[in-house]
ROBA-13890 format. One record per residue (C-alpha): x, y, z; residue in one letter; residue number from 1. Coordinates in steps of 0.05 Angstrom, whole numbers, plus 5000, padded with zeros to 4 digits. Layout:
<pts>
<u = X; v = Y; w = Z; code = a; pos = NUM>
...
</pts>
This chain:
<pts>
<u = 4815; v = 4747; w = 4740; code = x; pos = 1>
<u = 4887; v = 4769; w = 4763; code = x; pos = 2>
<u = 4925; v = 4728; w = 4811; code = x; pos = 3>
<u = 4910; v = 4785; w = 4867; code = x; pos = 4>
<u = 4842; v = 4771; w = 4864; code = x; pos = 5>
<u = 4857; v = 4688; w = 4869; code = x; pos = 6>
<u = 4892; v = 4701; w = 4940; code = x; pos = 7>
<u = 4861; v = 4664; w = 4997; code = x; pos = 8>
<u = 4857; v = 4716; w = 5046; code = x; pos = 9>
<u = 4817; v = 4715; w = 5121; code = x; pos = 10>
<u = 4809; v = 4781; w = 5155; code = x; pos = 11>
<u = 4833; v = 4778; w = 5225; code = x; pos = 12>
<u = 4811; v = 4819; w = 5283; code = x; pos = 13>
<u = 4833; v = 4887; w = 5308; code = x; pos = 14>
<u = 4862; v = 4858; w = 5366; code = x; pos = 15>
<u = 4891; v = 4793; w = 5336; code = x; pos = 16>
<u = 4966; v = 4795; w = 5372; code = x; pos = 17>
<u = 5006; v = 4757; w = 5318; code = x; pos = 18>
<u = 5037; v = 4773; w = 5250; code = x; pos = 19>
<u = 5088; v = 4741; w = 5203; code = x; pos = 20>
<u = 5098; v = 4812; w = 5169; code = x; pos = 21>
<u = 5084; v = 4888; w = 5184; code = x; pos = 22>
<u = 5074; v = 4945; w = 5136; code = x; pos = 23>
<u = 5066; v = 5017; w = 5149; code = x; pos = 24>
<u = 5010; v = 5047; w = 5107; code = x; pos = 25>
<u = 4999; v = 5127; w = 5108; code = x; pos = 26>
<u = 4929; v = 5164; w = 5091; code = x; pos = 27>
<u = 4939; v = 5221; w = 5059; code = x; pos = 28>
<u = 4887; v = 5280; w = 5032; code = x; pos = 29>
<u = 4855; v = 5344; w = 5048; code = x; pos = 30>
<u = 4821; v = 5358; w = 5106; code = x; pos = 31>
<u = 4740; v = 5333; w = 5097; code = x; pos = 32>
<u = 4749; v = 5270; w = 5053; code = x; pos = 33>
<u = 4737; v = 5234; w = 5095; code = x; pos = 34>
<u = 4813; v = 5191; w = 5112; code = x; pos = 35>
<u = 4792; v = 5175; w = 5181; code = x; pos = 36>
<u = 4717; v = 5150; w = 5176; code = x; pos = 37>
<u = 4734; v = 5105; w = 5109; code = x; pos = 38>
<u = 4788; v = 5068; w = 5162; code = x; pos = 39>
<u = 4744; v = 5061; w = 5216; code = x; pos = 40>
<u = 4695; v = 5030; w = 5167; code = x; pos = 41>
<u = 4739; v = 4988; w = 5147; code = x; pos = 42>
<u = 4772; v = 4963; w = 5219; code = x; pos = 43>
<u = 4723; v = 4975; w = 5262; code = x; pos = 44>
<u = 4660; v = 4975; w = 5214; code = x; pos = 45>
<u = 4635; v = 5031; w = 5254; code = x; pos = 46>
<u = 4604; v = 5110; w = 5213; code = x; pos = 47>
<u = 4599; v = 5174; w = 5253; code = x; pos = 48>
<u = 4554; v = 5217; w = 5217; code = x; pos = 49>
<u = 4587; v = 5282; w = 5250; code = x; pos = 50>
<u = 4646; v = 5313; w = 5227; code = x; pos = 51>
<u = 4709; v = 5334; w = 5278; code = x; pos = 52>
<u = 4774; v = 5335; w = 5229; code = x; pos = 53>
<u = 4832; v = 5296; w = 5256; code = x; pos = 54>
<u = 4889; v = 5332; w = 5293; code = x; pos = 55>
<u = 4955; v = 5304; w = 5282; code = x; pos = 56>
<u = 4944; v = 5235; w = 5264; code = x; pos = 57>
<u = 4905; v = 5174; w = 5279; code = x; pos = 58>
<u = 4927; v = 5104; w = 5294; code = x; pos = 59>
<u = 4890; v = 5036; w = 5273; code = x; pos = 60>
<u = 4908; v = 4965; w = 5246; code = x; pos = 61>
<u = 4882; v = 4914; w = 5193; code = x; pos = 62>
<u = 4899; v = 4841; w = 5203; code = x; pos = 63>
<u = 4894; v = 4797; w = 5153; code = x; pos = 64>
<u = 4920; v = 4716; w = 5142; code = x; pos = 65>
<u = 4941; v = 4712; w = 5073; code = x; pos = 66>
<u = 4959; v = 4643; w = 5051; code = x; pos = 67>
<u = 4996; v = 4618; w = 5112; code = x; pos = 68>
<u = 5022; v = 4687; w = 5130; code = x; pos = 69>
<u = 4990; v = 4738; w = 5183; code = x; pos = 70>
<u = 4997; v = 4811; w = 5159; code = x; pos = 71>
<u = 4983; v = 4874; w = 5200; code = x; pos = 72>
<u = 4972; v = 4934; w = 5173; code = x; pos = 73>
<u = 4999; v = 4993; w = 5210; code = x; pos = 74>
<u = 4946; v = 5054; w = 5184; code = x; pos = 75>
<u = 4967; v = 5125; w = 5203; code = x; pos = 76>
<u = 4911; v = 5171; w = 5183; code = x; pos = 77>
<u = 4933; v = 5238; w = 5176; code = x; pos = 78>
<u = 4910; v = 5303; w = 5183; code = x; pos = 79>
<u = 4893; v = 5351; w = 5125; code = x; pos = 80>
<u = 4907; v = 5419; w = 5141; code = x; pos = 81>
<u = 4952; v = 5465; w = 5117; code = x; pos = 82>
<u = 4984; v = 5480; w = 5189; code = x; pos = 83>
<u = 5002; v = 5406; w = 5204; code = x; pos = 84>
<u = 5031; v = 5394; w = 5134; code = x; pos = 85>
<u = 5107; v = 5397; w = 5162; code = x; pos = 86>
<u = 5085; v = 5342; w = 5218; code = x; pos = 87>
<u = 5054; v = 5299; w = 5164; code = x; pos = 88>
<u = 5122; v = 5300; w = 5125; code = x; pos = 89>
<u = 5151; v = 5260; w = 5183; code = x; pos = 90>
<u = 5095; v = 5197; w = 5170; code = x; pos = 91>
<u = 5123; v = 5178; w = 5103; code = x; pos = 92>
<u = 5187; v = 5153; w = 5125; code = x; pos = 93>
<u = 5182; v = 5072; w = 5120; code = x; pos = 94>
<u = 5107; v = 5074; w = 5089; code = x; pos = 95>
<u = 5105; v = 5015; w = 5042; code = x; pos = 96>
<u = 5035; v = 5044; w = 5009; code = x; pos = 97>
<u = 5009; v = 5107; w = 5010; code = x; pos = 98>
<u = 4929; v = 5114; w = 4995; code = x; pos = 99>
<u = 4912; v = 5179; w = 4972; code = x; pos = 100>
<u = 4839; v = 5199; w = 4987; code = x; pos = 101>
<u = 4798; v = 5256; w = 4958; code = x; pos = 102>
<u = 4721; v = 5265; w = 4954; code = x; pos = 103>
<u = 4676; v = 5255; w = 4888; code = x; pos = 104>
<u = 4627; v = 5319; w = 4910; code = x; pos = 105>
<u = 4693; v = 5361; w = 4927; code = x; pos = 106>
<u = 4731; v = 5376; w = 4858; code = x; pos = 107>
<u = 4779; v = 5415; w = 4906; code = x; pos = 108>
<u = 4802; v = 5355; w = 4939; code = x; pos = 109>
<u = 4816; v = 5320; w = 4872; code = x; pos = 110>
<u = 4864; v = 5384; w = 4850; code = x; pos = 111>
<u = 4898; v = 5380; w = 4905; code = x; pos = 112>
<u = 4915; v = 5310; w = 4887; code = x; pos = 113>
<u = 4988; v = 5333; w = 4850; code = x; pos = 114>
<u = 5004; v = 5366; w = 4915; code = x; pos = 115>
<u = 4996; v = 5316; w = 4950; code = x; pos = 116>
<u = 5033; v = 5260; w = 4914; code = x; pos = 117>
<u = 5089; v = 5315; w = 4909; code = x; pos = 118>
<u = 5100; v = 5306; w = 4979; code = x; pos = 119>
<u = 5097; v = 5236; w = 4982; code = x; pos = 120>
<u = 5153; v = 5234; w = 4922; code = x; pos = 121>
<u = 5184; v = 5284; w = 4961; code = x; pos = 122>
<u = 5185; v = 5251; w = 5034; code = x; pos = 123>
<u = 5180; v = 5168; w = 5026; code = x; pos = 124>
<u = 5224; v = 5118; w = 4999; code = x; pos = 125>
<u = 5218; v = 5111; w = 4917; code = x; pos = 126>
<u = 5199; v = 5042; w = 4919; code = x; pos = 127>
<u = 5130; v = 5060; w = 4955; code = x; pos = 128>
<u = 5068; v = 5041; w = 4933; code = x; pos = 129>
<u = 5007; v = 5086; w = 4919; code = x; pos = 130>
<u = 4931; v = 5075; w = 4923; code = x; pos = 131>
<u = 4877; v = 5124; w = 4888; code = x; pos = 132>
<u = 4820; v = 5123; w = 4930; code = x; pos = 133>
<u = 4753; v = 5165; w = 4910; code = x; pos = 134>
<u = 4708; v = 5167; w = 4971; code = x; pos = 135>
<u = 4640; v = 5191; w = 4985; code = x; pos = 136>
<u = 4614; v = 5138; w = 4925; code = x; pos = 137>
<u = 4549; v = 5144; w = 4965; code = x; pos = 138>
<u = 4541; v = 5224; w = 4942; code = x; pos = 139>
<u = 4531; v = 5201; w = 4866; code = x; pos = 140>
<u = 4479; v = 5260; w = 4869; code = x; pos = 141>
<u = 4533; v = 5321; w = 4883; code = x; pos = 142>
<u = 4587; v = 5288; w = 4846; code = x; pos = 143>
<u = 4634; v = 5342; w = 4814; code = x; pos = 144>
<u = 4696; v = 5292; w = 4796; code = x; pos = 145>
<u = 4676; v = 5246; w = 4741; code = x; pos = 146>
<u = 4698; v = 5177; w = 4738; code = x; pos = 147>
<u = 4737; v = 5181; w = 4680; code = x; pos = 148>
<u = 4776; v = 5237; w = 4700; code = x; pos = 149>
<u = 4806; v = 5203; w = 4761; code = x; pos = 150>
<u = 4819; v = 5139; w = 4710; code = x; pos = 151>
<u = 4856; v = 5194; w = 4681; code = x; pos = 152>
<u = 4896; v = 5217; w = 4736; code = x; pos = 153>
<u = 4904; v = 5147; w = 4762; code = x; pos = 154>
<u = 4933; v = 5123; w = 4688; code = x; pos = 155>
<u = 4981; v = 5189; w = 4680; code = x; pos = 156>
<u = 5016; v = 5176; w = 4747; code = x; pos = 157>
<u = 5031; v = 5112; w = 4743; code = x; pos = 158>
<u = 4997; v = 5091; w = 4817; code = x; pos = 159>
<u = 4983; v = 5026; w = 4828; code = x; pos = 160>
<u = 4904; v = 5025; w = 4839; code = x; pos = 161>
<u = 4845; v = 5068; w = 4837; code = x; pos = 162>
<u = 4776; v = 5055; w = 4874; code = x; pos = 163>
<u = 4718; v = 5094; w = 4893; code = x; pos = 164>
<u = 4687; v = 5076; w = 4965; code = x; pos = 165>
<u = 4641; v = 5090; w = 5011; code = x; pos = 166>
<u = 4651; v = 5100; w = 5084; code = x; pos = 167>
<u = 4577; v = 5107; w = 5096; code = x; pos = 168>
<u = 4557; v = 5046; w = 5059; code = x; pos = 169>
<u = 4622; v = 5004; w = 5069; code = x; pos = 170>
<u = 4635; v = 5004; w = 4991; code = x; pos = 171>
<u = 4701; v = 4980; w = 4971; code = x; pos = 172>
<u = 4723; v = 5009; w = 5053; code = x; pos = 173>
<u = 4752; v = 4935; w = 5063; code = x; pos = 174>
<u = 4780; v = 4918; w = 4994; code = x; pos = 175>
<u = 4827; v = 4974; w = 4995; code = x; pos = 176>
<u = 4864; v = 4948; w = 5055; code = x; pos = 177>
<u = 4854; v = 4876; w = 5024; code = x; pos = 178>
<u = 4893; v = 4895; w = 4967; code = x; pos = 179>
<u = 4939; v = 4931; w = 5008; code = x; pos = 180>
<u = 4958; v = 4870; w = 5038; code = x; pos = 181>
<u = 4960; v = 4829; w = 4984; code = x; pos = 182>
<u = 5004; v = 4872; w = 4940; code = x; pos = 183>
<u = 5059; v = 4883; w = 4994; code = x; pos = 184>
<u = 5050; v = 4809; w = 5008; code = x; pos = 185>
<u = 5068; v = 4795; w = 4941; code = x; pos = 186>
<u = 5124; v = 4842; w = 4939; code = x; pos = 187>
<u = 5155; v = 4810; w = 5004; code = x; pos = 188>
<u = 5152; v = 4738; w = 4967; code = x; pos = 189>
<u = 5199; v = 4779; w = 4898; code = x; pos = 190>
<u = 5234; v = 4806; w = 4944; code = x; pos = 191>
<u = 5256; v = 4738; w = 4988; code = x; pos = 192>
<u = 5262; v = 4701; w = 4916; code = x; pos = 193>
<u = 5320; v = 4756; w = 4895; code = x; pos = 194>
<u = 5360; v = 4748; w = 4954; code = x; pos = 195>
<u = 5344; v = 4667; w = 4953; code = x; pos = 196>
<u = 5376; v = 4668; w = 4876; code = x; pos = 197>
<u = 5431; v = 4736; w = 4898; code = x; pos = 198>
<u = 5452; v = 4680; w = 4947; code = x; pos = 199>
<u = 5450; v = 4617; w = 4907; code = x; pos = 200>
<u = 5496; v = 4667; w = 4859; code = x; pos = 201>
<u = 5542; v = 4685; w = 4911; code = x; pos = 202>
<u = 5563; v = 4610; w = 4933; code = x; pos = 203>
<u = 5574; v = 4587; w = 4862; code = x; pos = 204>
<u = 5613; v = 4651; w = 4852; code = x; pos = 205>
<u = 5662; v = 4630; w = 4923; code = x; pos = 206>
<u = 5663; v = 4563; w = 4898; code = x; pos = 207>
<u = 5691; v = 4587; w = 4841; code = x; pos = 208>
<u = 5746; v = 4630; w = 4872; code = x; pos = 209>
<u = 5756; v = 4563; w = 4902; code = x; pos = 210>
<u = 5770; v = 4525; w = 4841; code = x; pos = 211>
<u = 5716; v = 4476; w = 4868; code = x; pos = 212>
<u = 5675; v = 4488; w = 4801; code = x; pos = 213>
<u = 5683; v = 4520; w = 4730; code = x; pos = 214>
<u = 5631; v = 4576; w = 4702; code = x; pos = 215>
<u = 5621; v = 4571; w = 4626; code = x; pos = 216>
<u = 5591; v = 4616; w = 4581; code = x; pos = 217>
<u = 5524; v = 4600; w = 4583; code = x; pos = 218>
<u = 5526; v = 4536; w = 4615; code = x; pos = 219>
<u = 5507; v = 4515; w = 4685; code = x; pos = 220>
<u = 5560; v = 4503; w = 4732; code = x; pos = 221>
<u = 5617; v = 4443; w = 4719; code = x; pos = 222>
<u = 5649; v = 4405; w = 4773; code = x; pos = 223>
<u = 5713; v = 4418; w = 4770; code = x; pos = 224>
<u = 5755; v = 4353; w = 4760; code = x; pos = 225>
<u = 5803; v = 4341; w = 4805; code = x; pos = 226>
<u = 5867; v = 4304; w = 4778; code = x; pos = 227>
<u = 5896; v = 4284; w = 4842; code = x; pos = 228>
</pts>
């Protein structure tokens, strides 16, 4: 088991007021797959059966306690067509984790998939991280992308975790935003480490401008001995 999966977590609700941290997440895909009922599955825990394709963009959070830090997710569901493509450009600036979406039963959606990522090398920051998500794991009977080929696709690109979900059934809906959290969570904890130890590195380097200690090869820092 991998020490993401050992992370005491507590999902927090929608409306929960206080966080330690804030990340931007984007969802990105064509139009149909499904982006904006998978998130409302997995904030609200609510599935509309009918279809009416997001215009613009969409706006929800996930709150979740992770050891002793809160963490909110700030989810902008985007739209997937063609004509709001320059307006969804503008949503990658400061995402921390993009999840990419396309639909098992649409092998469409799943070419697209180079296009997409394109953009979001393209648009975002190059330290952003991105999610594979297959959805529609409930339409195993119309499948057209096999399992193996997303693998594939998820492997090639480097990106930093596939899943297949459900937003009918719920499958996997929450554990994407889970691990979300839990990956930029651990990213936050690096990233406070490097500047703890860039820090410690800068005061031994002033204190030896100051003559206050010697640096040897090698060796940890020496008092310097003072003769009078």
């Amino acid at each position: 088991m991998s020490e993401n999966e050992n992370t005491d977590y507590e999902i927090l609700s929608e409306d929960n007021s206080k966080s330690d941290l804030s990340f931007k997440l984007i969802v990105i895909g064509d139009s149909g797959v499904g982006k904006s009922c998978l998130t409302m599955k997995a904030t609200k825990n609510i599935f509309e059966n009918y279809y009416s394709p997001t215009v613009g963009f969409e706006f929800c959070t996930f709150n979740i306690r992770i050891k002793e830090k809160t963490i909110r997710l700030q989810i902008w569901d985007t739209c997937g067509q063609e004509v709001y493509r320059s307006l969804i450009n503008s949503f990658y600036r400061n995402s921390s984790l993009a999840i990419l979406l396309y639909s098992i039963d649409n092998i469409r959606s799943f070419n697209n998939l180079e296009m997409w990522l394109n953009d979001i090398k393209v648009n975002s920051n190059p330290s952003i991280k991105v999610f594979l998500i297959g959805n529609k794991k409930d339409l195993e009977e119309k499948r057209q992308v096999p399992i193996d080929k997303a693998k594939t696709f998820y492997k090639d690109h480097n990106i930093h975790l596939f899943l297949e979900a459900s937003a009918k059934t719920g499958f996997n809906a929450q554990k994407i935003f889970i691990e979300a959290a839990k990956i930029l969570y651990k990213e936050h904890l690096e990233l406070d480490t490097k500047l703890e130890l860039n820090s410690d590195k800068n005061e031994i380097v002033k204190l030896a401008q100051e003559g206050e200690i010697d640096l040897e090869d090698g060796i940890e820092p020496v008092k310097r001995k003072k003769c009078c």
